[in-house]
N, C-alpha and C positions, 0 to 999 in steps of 0.2 A: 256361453253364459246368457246373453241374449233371449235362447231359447227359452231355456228353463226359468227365465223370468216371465216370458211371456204364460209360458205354461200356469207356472205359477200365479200370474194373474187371473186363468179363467177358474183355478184351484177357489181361488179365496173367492171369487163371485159368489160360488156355495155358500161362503159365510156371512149370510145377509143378516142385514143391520149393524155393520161393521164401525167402531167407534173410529172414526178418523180424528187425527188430528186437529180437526176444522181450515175451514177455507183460509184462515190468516194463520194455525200456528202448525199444521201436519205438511203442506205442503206451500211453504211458504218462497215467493220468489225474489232472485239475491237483491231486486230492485229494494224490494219494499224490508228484505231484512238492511239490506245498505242504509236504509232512510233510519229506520229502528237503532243501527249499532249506531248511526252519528247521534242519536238523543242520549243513550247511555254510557257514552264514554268523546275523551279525548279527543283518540285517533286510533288506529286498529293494532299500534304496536308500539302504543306507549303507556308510560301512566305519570300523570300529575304527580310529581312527586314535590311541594310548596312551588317552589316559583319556577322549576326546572322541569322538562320531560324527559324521560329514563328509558330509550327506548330497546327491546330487545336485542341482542349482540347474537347472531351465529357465530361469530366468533369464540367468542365468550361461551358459550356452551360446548362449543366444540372443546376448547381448550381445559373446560372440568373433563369433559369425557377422558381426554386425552391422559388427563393426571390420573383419571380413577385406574384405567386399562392398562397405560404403557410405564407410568412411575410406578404405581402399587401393584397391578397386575390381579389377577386371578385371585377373589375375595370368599370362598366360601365360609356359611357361619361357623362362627366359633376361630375363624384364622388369626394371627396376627395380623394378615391384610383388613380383611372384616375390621378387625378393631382401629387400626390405621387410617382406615376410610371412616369410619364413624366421627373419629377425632376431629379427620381434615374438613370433614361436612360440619359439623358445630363451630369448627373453626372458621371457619366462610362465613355461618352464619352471624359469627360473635363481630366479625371484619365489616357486615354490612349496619350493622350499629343494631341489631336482635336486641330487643328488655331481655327475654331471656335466651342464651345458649346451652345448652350441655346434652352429654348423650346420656338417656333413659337406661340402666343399665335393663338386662333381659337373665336373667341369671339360669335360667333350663326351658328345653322344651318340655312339651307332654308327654315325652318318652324318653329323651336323653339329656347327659348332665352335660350338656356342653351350651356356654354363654351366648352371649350376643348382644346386640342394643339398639337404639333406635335415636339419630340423631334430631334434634329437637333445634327449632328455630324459630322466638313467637318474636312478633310483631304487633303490638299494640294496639286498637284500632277506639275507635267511640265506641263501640257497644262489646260487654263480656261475651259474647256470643263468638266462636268462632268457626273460621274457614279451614280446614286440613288439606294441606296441597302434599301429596306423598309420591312415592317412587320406593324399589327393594334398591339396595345398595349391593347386598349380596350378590355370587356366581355360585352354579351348581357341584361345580368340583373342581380341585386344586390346579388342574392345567386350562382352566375356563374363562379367558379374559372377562365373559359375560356384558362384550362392547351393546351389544344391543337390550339383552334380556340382564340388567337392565340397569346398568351405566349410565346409557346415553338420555334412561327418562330420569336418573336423579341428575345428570349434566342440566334438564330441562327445569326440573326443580330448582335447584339452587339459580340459577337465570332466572327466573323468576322473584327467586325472593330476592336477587339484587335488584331488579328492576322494581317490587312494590314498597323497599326497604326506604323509611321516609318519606311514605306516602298519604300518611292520615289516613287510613284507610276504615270505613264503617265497621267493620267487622275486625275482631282480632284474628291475624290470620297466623294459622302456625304450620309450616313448612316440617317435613320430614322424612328422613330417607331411614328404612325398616329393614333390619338384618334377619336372617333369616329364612326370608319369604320361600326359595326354592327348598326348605325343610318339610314347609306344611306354612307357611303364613305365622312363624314362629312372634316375632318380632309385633307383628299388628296386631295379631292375636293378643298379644301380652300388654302393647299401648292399650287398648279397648279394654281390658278388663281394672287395667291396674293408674289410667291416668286419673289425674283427681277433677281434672274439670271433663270427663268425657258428656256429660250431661248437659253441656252446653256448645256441644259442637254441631254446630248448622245443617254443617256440609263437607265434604268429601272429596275431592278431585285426584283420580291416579294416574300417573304416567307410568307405566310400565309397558318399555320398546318403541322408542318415537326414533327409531334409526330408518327406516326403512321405508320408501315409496309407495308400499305397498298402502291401500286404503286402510283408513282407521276404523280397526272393531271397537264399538263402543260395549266393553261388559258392565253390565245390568241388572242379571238375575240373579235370585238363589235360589232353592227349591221350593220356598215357597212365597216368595213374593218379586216383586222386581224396584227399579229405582222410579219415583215418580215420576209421572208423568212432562212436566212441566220441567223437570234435569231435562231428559232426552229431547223433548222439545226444540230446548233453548240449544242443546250441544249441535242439533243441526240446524236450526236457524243460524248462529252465529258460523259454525263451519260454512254456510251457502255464503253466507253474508263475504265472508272472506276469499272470497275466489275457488274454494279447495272442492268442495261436493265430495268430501274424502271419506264420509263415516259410511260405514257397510254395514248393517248387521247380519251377519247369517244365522238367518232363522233357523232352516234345519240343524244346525249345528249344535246350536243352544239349546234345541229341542231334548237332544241327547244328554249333551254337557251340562246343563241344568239340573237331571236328575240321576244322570249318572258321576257328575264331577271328572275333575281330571285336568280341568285349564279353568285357572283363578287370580287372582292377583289379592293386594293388598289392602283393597274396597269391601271384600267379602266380610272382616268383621261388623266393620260398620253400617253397612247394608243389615246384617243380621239383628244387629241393634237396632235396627229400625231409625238409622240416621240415612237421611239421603245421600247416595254416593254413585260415582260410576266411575269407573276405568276406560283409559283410550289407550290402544294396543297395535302397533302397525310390525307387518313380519313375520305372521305366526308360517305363513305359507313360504315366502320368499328368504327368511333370515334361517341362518343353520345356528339357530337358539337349541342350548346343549349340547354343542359339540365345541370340538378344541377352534375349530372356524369362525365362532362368534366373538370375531375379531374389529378392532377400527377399521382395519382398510376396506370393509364392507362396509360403513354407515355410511348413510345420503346427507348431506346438512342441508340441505332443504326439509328433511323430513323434520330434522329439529328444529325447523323455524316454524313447522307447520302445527306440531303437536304447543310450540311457547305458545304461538299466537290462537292457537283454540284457546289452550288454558286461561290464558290472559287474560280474552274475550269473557269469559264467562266469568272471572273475577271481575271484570269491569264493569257487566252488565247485574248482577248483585249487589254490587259496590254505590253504584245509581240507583237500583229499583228494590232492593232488598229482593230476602230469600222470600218465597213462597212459604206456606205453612205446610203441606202434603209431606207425609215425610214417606210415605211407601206408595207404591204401586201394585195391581193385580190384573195382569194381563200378558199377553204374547205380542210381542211386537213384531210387524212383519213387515220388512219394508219392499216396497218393489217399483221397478222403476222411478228411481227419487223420489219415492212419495211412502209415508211414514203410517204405519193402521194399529195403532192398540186392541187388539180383539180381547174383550174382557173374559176372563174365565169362566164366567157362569154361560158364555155364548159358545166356548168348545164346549161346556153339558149338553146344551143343547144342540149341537151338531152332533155329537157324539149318543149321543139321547135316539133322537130322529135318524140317526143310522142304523144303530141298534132295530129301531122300529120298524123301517122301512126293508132292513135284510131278512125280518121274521117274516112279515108279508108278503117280500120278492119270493122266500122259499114257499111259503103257501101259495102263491099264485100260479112256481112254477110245477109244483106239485099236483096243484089243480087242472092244471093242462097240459100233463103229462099223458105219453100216448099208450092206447091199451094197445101191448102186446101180448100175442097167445107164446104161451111157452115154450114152442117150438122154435118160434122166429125171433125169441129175442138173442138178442149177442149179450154175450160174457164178457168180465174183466177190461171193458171199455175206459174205466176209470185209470185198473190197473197202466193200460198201455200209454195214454197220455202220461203216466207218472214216469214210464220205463222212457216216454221223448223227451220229458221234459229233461230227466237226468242224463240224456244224449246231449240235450242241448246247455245243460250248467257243466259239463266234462268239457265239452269242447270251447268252453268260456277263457281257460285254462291254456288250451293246446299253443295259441300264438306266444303265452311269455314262454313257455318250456320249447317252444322251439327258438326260441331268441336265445333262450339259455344256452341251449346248445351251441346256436351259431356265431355267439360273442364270448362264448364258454365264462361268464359273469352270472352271479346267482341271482343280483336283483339290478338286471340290464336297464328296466326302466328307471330307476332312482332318479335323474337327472331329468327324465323329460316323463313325467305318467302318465301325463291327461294324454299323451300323442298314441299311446300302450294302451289305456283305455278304451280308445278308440281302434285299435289293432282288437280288442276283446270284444268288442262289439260287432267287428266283419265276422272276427269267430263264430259267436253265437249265433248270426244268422246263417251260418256256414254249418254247426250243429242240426238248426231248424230243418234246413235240407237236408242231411243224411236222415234228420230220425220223419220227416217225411218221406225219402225214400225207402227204410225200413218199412215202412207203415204202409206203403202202396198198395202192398195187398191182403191188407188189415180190413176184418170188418167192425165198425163200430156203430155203437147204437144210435137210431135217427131219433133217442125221444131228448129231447134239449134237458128235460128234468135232469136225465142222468149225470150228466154234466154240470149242472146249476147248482144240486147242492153240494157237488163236491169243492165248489168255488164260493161259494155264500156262509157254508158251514164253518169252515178253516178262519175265515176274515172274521166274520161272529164271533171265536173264541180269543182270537188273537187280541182285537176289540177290547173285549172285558181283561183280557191277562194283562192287555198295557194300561189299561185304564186304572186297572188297582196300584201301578207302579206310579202315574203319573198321566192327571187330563192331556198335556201337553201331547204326551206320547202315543200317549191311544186314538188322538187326532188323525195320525196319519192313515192305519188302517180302517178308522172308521171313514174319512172320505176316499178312499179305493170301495169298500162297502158300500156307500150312498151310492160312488156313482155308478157298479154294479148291477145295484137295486132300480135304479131309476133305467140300467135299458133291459131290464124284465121286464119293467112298466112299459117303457117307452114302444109306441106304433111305428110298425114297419121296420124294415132291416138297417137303413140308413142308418135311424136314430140310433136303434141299440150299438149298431157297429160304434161311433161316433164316442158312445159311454163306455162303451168297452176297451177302445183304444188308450181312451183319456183315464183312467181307472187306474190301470198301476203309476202313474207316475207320481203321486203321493209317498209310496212309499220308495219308488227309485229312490226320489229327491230325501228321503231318510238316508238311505243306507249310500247314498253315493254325495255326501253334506258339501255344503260349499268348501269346507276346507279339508274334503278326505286327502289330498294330496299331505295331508301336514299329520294325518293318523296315519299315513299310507309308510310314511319315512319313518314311523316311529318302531312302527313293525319288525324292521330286521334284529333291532338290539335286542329284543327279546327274545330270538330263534335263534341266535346265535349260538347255542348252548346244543343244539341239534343239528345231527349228522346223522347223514345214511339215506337208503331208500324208506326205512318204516316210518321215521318221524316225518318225512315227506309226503307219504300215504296219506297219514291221520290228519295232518293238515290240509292235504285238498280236500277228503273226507267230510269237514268241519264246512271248509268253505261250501262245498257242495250242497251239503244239508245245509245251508244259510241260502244259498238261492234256491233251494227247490221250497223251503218253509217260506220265503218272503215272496215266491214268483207262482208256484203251481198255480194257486188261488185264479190265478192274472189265467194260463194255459187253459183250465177248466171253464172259464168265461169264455174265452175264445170259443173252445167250441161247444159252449152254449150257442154264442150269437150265430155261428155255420150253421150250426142244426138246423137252428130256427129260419133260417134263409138260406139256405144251399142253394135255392135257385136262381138266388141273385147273386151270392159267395161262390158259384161254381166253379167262377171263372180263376180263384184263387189258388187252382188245382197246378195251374201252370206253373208256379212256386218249386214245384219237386222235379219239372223236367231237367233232363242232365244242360240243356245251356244254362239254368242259372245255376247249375252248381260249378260250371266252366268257368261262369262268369264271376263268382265268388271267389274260384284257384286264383284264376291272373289278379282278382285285388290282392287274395293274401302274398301273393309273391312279390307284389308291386309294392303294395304296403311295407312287407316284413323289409321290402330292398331297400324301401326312404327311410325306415327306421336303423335299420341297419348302421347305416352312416351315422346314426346321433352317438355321441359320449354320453357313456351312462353314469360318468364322473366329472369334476373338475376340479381348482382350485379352494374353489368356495363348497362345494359339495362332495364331501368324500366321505367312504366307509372307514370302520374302528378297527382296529388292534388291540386286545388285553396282550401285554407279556406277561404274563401274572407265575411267579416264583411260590409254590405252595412248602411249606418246612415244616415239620414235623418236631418242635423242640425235644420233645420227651426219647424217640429213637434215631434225632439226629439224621433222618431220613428228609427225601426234597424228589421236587418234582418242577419242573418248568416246562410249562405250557404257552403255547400262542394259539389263542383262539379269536378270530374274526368275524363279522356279519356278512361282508362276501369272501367270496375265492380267493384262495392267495395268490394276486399276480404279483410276478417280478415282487415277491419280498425277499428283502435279503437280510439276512441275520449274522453278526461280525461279535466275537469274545476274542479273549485269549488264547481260547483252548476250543474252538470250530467257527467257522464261517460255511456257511449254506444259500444257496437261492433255492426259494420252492415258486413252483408256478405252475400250479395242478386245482383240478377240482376240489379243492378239500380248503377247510376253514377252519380245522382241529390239528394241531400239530405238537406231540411232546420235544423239547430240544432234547439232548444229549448234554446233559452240562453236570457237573459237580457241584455243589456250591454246601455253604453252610451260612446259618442266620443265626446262631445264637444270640440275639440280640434285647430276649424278654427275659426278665425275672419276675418271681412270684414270690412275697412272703409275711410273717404272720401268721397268727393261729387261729383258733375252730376249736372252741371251748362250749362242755355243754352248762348248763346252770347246777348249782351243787342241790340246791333246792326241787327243781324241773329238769329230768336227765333228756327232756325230749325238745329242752329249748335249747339253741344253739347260737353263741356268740361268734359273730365272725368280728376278725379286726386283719385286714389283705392290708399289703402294699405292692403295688404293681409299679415296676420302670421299668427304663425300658435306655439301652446305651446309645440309642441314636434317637431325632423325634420320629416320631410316629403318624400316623397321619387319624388312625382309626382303632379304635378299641374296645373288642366285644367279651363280656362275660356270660358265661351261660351256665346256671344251677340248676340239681336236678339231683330228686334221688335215686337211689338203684333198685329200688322195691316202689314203697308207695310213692305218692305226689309232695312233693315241698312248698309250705307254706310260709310266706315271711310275713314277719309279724310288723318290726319297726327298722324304717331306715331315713338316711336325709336323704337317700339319691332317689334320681327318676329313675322307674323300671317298668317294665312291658314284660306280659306272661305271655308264652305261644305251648303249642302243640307238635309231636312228631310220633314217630312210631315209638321212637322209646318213653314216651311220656311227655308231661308238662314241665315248660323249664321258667326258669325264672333270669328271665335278663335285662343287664347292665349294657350303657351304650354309651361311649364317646366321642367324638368326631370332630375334622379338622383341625388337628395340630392340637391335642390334649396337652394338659402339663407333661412332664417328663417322666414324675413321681406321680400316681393316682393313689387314694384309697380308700379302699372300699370296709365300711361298716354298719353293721347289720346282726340282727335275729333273725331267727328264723325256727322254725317247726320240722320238727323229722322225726319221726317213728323210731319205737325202740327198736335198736338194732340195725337200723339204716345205715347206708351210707350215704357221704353227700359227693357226688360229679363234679366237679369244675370241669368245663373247656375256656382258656381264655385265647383269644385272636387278636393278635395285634396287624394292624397294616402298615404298611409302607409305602410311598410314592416312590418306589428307585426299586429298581432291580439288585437283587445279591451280590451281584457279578458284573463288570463292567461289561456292559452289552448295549448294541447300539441292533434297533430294526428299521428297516426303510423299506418303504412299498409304495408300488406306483398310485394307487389307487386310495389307500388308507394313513390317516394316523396314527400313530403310536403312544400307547397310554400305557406305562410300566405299573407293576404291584408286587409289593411281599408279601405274604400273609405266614405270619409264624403264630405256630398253634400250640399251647402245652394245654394236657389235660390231664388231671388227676381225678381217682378217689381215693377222698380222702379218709381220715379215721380220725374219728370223735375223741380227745380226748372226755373222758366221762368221771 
């Protein structure tokens, strides 16, 4: 990491006239923020509450955590847990002597009819203006303690409002734990639109995931603004100030996630509103958030003294100095080596501007002194062949996991340890470089540097503008690979160009390889999971392949622009392709693959999944049970009544042998058309179901044309498929028992209308127990009835 900070430091020199911090608040030291927190507060972990100090409890936070995970257990929205925990948090807060308690009810998402709330806890202060200190209360699915993601930050929340609870405090501060949030940000989303004082809310403070040692991401952005200036500020000066130096932000990371979404918390409505706000986040790398693992006995209680006492801090220095007035921000923030650089947006324009500029020039210049060949002696397809190495050398990027594959016979060997596999992919790739150099040995290719230049100048040019229309942020990165390109076409003598050529891709490395790929890397398997074989294997290296050759040729084609341009001083680079260093590349990868070898590609804390998933067929009483996995099945072993099996084979897909039957859904109610309108159609369903349920899908659709609904109370979502457009119904986490559903709707004369309905279940059909050395097991029913129906008319 080291490196790539340093690298990154001489990245950002490019971007001159960099708005720093300033000397006392960008890189401020813990001496002088020390001197600063004792003028704005108490002491660093307490608060004046009249004549008494209150000071933070580890304890005490641990022991909420404890009640959220191991009393209630596993909360997703809409559960009876969810609703439990909602209670017990208003309840705490009504205990610590709150003006007001109660929980906000949430009554639908933006897509489905299932509840939720938002526990509410205000504190009175001298001015109506208030402070929102939040956390999700929520866990992603029914067997999900969710100890870290995120428990352990409403454990931190409610410590907190014990400790500020009769405290006189300036500001009225309202404390809140938001159900939901793993839906979509259901819960904050729905405070932010629907609370009555949101217009007087200051400021914003989130804990979501303060279990974990790992440094605290401070999230900040949206798409299109960020949290002011002077929040980030202060969240690391007071962090310095406290011993910690714990906040990280990864730049590249955000660079992505800012415009492409996908990791958020519960600050993002607020933010949107243009209220100041930010999230602190520790674990995203280290914590197995969403999985059945994100358990207590992995949280740190130092991490939760460290996220109380940031929060704290910064209540107590608003609470002294008041809020600033700024309520947004517009910039990238880039921090590097402890030291903090707001680069404002109009200065990536202008980086991205003068790239732009300088790559039309670099290609005129090297056009302009490009060498006359007579026809005879020029060489063909020079471009083509560096294309044919480069794709030698992104195949062999590959070869060390698939030979790990083989030799630990596990589908994703590295899971446990990547960054050390990483670095097995990187001896590769230069292990590539040599083969498609020795391929090439007695290749002739063209000596005019042109030929080469624009095929490396033109590619970055385009890429430029295609990420620039998506987002400044983003077009950042190809555009300084572009600059520094440009500038060794310009640049004298061989040296120099080498030097900018070297330096050139790592802009975009530092994209594609972000401070937290290990945390997209893990998230990868649950989605292939679904794929077996050699083909769907193919299309996937395929994909990645064409991902390094479009992010890297650019980078190849430069290269040997700058040989061309100096072979006489590059000559000596030829020695690259002799058979000792491709000797000496064998013994690393054998050396290498042998230290790797030894690592567990699993552990207690980190393991792959198991669906057993029971599919049922209600209408012809037909069934299917499957076990499908992210990796290999080792030593699973599967025990019923009626077969017991171990598998411990290459395979991830497995149907049982089992019998079973689910009638467990009923469907009923009629589908009346209008006496008046034969093409309007009354529905009035009742759905139960003889056991609970866990999830429950409706999906309409006609059998000719498209179905239009006209009126209904419920939430619904229209999608697409090869048989048409449907119109569906959705409920989740432990629905009532009884649903029903009522509605209009539009159909063509003489249509039919479709129903499929899906009910889920957490439990298997069939008493069945799976165990595998490597994975958890996560049971499912899924009973399906589908009718077409007929109109009465």
């Amino acid at each position: 990491m080291l490196k790539f900070k340093i690298i990154s430091f001489f990245l950002l020199l490019a971007l001159c006239g960099l708005q720093t911090a300033g000397a006392q608040s960008a890189s401020v030291s813990p001496e002088s923020v020390n001197t600063s927190a004792q003028s704005v507060s108490i002491s660093k972990d307490s608060v004046n509450a009249g004549a008494q100090f209150v000071a933070i409890n580890t304890d005490s936070i641990y022991a909420n955590l404890q009640h959220l995970t191991v009393a209630i257990g596993p909360r997703p929205m809409g559960s009876a847990n969810e609703r439990e925990a909602l209670q017990w948090t208003a309840r705490r807060f009504q205990g610590f002597g709150a003006d007001t308690a109660y929980v906000m009810p949430v009554t639908h998402s933006h897509n489905a009819n299932t509840t939720s709330g938002v526990a509410v806890g205000i504190f009175n202060g001298r001015s109506d203006s208030l402070i929102v200190i939040g956390s999700h209360i929520d866990s992603d699915f029914i067997e999900n303690q969710g100890a870290n993601d995120d428990a352990s930050g409403t454990a931190v929340m409610i410590e907190l409002a014990r400790v500020w609870a009769g405290a006189e405090p300036r500001y009225t501060l309202l404390f809140a734990a938001f159900g939901g949030e793993e839906s979509g940000l259901v819960g904050s989303r729905w405070f932010v639109e629907h609370f009555e004082r949101i217009d007087r809310v200051a400021l914003m403070l989130q804990i979501d995931m303060a279990g974990s040692d790992d440094p605290l991401i401070p999230f900040i952005d949206t798409k299109d603004h960020q949290a002011p200036q002077w929040l980030v500020k202060d969240a690391y000066a007071i962090d310095r100030g406290l011993g910690y130096n714990s906040l990280d932000y990864p730049t590249h990371f955000f660079s992505i996630n800012s415009v492409l979404g996908g990791a958020g918390s519960d600050h993002e409505p607020f933010l949107l509103k243009k209220i100041p706000a930010i999230d602190f986040t520790a674990g995203v790398v280290s914590s197995p958030i969403h999985t059945i693992n994100d358990r207590i006995d992995f949280i740190s209680k130092p991490a939760l003294e460290r996220s109380a006492r940031l929060v704290n801090g910064l209540l107590q220095k608003y609470d002294a100095q008041g809020i600033p007035g700024e309520r947004i921000g517009k910039y990238m923030l880039w921090q590097l080596s402890g030291e903090t650089y707001f680069v404002p947006v109009w200065l990536l324009y202008v980086v991205i501007g003068l790239a732009l500029l300088l790559g039309a020039l670099a290609f005129m210049r090297a056009r302009a002194k490009r060498l006359r060949i007579e026809g005879a002696e020029r060489v063909r397809f020079s471009g083509s062949k560096l294309f044919f190495m480069m794709t030698v050398i992104a195949l062999f990027t590959f070869l060390g996991e698939a030979a790990m594959q083989l030799i630990k016979g596990l589908r994703y060997p590295w899971f446990l340890h990547l960054e050390d596999y990483l670095m097995l992919a990187a001896i590769c790739a230069f292990a590539g470089f040599w083969v498609a150099l020795r391929l090439a040995k007695n290749w002739r290719f063209s000596p005019d540097p042109y030929v080469y230049a624009k095929r490396g100048l033109l590619p970055l040019w385009l890429l430029t503008i295609l990420f620039l229309i998506v987002h400044p942020r983003l077009a950042l990165y190809p555009a300084l690979t572009l600059l520094l390109f440009s500038v060794a076409v310009f640049a004298p003598g061989t040296l120099l160009k080498t030097v900018f050529t070297l330096a050139a891709p790592v802009p975009m490395f530092l994209l594609m390889f972000f401070e937290i790929f290990v945390f997209g890397a893990r998230n990868a398997p649950r989605s292939l999971a679904q794929y077996q074989g050699f083909t769907p294997a193919l299309i996937y290296t395929a994909i990645l392949t064409l991902l390094l050759l479009i992010w890297y040729v650019p980078s190849l084609y430069m290269f040997a622009y700058t040989y061309a341009h100096g072979q006489r001083v590059l000559s000596w680079l030829r020695v690259l392709r002799q058979p000792a260093v491709g000797l000496l590349l064998t013994l690393a990868l054998f050396a290498y693959g042998g230290y790797l070898s030894a690592f567990p590609a699993y552990n207690e804390q980190w393991r792959a999944t198991i669906r057993a998933t029971a599919h049922y067929e209600q209408n012809t009483q037909a069934g299917k049970f499957e076990l499908r996995g992210d990796e290999y099945f080792r030593e699973v072993e599967v025990r019923s009544d009626t077969f017991e099996h171990q598998y411990d084979d290459r395979i991830h897909r497995r149907e049982l042998p089992l019998r079973f039957s689910a009638d467990w859904l009923s469907v009923s109610g009629t589908q009346i058309a209008d006496s008046s309108d034969t093409t309007l159609i009354k529905v009035d369903w009742q759905l139960a179901s003889a056991k609970p349920w866990y999830e429950v899908k409706v999906q309409l659709r006609s059998d000719t044309l498209d179905l239009a609904i006209l009126d209904t109370n419920l939430k619904y979502f229209k999608s697409k498929n090869a048989a048409g457009e449907s119109i569906n119904f959705r409920w989740f986490a432990e629905p009532e028992d009884t649903l029903r559903l009522h509605a209009n709707f539009k159909l063509s004369p003489g249509a039919k209308m479709v129903r499929n309905v899906t009910a889920i279940y957490a439990e298997p059909p069939v008493p069945l127990t799976v165990t595998a050395k490597y994975a958890d097991v996560i049971y499912r029913t899924e009973v399906v009835q589908q009718d077409t129906l007929e109109i009465a008319r």
